[in-house]
N, C-alpha and C positions, 0 to 999 in steps of 0.2 A: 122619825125614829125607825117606820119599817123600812125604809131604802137603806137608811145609815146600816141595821142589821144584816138587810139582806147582802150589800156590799162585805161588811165583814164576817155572815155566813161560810160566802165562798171562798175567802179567803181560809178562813178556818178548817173547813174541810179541802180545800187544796193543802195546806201547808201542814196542818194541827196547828198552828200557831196565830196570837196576832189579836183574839179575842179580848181577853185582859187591855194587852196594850193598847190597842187602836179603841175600841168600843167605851171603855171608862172615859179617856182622853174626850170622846166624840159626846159622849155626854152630858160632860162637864162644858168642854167648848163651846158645843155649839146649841144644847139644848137649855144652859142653865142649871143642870140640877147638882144638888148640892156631891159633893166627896164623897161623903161617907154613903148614901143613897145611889148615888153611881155604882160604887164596889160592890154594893149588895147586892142592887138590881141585876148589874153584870153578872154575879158570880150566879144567880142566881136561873137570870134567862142562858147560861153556859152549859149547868146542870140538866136541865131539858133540849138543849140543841146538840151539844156532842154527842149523844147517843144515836142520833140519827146518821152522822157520818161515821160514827162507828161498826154501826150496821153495816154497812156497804161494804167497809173495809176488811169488816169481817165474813161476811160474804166471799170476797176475789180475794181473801187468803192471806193478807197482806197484813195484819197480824202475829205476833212474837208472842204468844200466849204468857209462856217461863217469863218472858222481861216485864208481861203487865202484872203477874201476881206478884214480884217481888217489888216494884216500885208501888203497887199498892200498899202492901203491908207495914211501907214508911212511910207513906203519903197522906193516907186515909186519917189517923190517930195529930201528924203532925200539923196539917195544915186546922182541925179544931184546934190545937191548941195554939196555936200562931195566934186565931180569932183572941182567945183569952189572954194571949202575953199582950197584945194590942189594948184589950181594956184594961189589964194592969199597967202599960206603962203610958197609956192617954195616945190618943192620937199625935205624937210629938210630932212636927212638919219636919223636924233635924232629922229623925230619924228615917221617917218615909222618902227623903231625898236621899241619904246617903245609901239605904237599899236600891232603888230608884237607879242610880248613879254608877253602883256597881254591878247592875244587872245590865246597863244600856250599855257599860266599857264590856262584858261579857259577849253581848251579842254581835258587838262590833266584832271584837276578834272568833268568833262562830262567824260568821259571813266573811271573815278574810280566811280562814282554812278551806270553807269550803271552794270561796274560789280558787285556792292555792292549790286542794284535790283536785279539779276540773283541770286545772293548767298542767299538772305533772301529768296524771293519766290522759292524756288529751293524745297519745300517741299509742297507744294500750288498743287491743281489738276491743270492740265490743263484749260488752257485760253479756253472760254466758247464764246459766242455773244459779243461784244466790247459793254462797255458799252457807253453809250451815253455820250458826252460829253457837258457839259455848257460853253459857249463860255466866256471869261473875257474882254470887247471890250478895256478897257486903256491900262493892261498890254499887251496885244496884238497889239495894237495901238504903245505902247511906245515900243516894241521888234522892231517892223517894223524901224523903226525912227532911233533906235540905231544902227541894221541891214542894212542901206541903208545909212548911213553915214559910217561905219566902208568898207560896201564894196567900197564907190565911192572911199576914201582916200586910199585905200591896194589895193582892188581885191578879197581880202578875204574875205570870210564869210558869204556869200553869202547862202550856205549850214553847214556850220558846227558851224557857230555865231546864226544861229536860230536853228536849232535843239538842240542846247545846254541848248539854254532858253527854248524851248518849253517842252523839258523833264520838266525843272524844273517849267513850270506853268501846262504845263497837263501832270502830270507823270501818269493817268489812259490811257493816248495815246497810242495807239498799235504801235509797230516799225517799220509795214506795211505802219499804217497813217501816220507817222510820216515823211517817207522817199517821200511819195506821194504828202504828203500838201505842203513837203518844195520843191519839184522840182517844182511846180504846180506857188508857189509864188515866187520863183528866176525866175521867168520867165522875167515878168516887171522890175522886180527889176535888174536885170542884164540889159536888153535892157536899161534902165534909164541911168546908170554908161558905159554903153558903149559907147551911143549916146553923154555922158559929154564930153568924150574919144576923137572919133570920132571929134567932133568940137575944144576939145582944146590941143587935143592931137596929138599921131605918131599912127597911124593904118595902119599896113602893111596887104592889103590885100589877099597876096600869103602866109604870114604865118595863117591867119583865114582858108583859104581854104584846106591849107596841112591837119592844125589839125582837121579839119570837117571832111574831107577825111573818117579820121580812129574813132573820135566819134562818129560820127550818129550813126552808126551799133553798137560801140560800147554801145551806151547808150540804145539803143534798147533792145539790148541782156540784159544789167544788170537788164531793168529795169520789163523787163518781168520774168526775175527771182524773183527781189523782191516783184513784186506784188502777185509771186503764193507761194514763197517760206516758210517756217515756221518762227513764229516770234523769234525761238530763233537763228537760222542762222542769221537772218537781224540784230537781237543784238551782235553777235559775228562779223560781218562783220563794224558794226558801230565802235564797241570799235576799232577792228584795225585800221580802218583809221583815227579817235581820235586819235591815239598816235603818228598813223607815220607823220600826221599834223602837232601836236602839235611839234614833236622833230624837224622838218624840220622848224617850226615858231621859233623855241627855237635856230636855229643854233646851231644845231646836226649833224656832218659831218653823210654822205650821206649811206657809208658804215654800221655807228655803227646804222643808223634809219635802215638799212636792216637788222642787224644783230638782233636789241630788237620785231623789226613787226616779224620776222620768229620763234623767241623765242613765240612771244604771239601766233599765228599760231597756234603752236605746243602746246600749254598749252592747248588752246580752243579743240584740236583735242584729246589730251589723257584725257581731262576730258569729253568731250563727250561721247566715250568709256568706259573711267571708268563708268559713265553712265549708259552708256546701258546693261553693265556687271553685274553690281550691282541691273539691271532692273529684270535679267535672272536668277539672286542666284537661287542658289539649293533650299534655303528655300521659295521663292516665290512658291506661289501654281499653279501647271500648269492649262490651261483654261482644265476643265471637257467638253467634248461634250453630251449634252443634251441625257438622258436615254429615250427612247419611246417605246409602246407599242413592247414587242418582237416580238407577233403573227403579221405578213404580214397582210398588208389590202387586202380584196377583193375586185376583181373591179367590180364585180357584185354585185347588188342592194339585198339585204336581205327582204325579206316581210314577214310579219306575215300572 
């Protein structure tokens, strides 16, 4: 259970995303433990791990302060009562699937914009000063509310149900902010749904503590990557854990989500290459070094 974490630490603080999805799935899968004990435990070693990648991120700047207090203010309230409409309406399997179902068809189409971004701007100079961004307080208000219901009810989405939206209300957001603002605001928002958890739920405390184990360090490490690393990595690293999500929401045996995420891997690394290859053509003009005076300077003083 500390490897399974530390593995989706880093994920977590690379991306902000992928905890909920990957971590509950893992286990369930592979340790045994029961549903409802998975989501709590999860939500619960989430509450103690993202603050540590928020730190960092908040540290190198890369933080959106205005966008975490307004996705708080719907998050925090909505995602406790998410926990309560869950034990009003029973753990229904219908309905955790049909959430489930349209969160994994959501991240699909998040990982094909973002590729479709990468592919139009792919002839654009390089990213410059971030431009400023104008905060939207309702649509942002209303993402929180939607975000902290969907996670108190799943566990999900925590990271990958608001970066989804936040692309699509500030697609001038850089993928550094993006990853910063949203670990920044799963913070409350998960302690909310945990604390649901925690009172009307099964909280296994040896399973929170194995998985802390191995994410803390793990989310460290991601998160200090993403905060220095270039933003089209952090876009390449988003889209893959978008799909291997989405396919694991979509109930996608486990194998073939390994098999389509190593395919995308691989795509992302030979076009990178192709890339850089094409950066290097023969026809490109090599860098000329600046021509200067041929005569040697004196280093004594010349007078008239």
């Amino acid at each position: 259970m500390a490897l399974a974490g530390l593995g989706v630490g880093i994920v977590v603080g690379l991306t902000g995303m992928g905890g909920g999805a990957l971590m509950t799935p893992i286990l369930v899968l592979f340790f045994g433990v029961p549903p409802i004990a998975a989501v709590s435990s999860d939500l619960a070693a989430s509450a103690i791990m993202k603050p540590f990648g928020g730190f960092v991120h908040a540290r190198r700047g890369t933080v959106n302060w205005r966008l975490v207090a307004w996705l708080c203010a719907g998050s925090v309230p909505s995602a406790f009562l998410g926990v309560l409409l869950l034990r009003l309406i029973g753990d229904d399997a219908a309905t955790q699937h049909a959430i489930k179902i349209a969160l994994g068809v959501a991240l699909l189409l998040a990982a094909a914009g973002l590729v479709l971004k990468a592919w139009t701007g792919r002839r654009r100079p390089a990213e410059a000063a971030p431009e400023p961004i104008r905060v939207r307080p309702l649509p942002t208000l209303a993402l929180g509310v939607v975000g902290g219901l969907v996670v108190g009810l799943t566990s999900v989405g925590s990271g990958s149900l608001i970066i989804v939206i936040l692309l699509a209300i500030y697609p001038k957001l850089r993928a550094n902010d993006v990853v910063g603002t949203d670990l920044v605001q799963a913070i409350p928002l998960v302690l909310s749904a945990a604390l649901g958890h925690a009172l009307f739920g099964d909280l296994h405390l040896d399973i929170t503590g194995a998985v802390l184990l191995g994410s803390i360090p793990g989310v460290l490490l991601g998160a200090r990557i993403s905060s220095r690393a270039p933003v089209a990595l952090i876009r390449t690293a988003l889209v893959v854990v978008l799909l291997a999500s989405a396919l694991k929401l979509l109930d996608v045996p486990t194998a073939a989500v390994g098999v389509i995420t190593g395919v995308a891997v691989l795509a992302a690394a030979v076009t990178a290459v192709v890339a850089r290859v094409r950066g290097a053509a023969p026809g490109t003009p090599a860098p000329v070094e600046p021509v200067t005076n041929a005569r040697p300077a004196r280093a004594e003083l010349v007078r008239d």
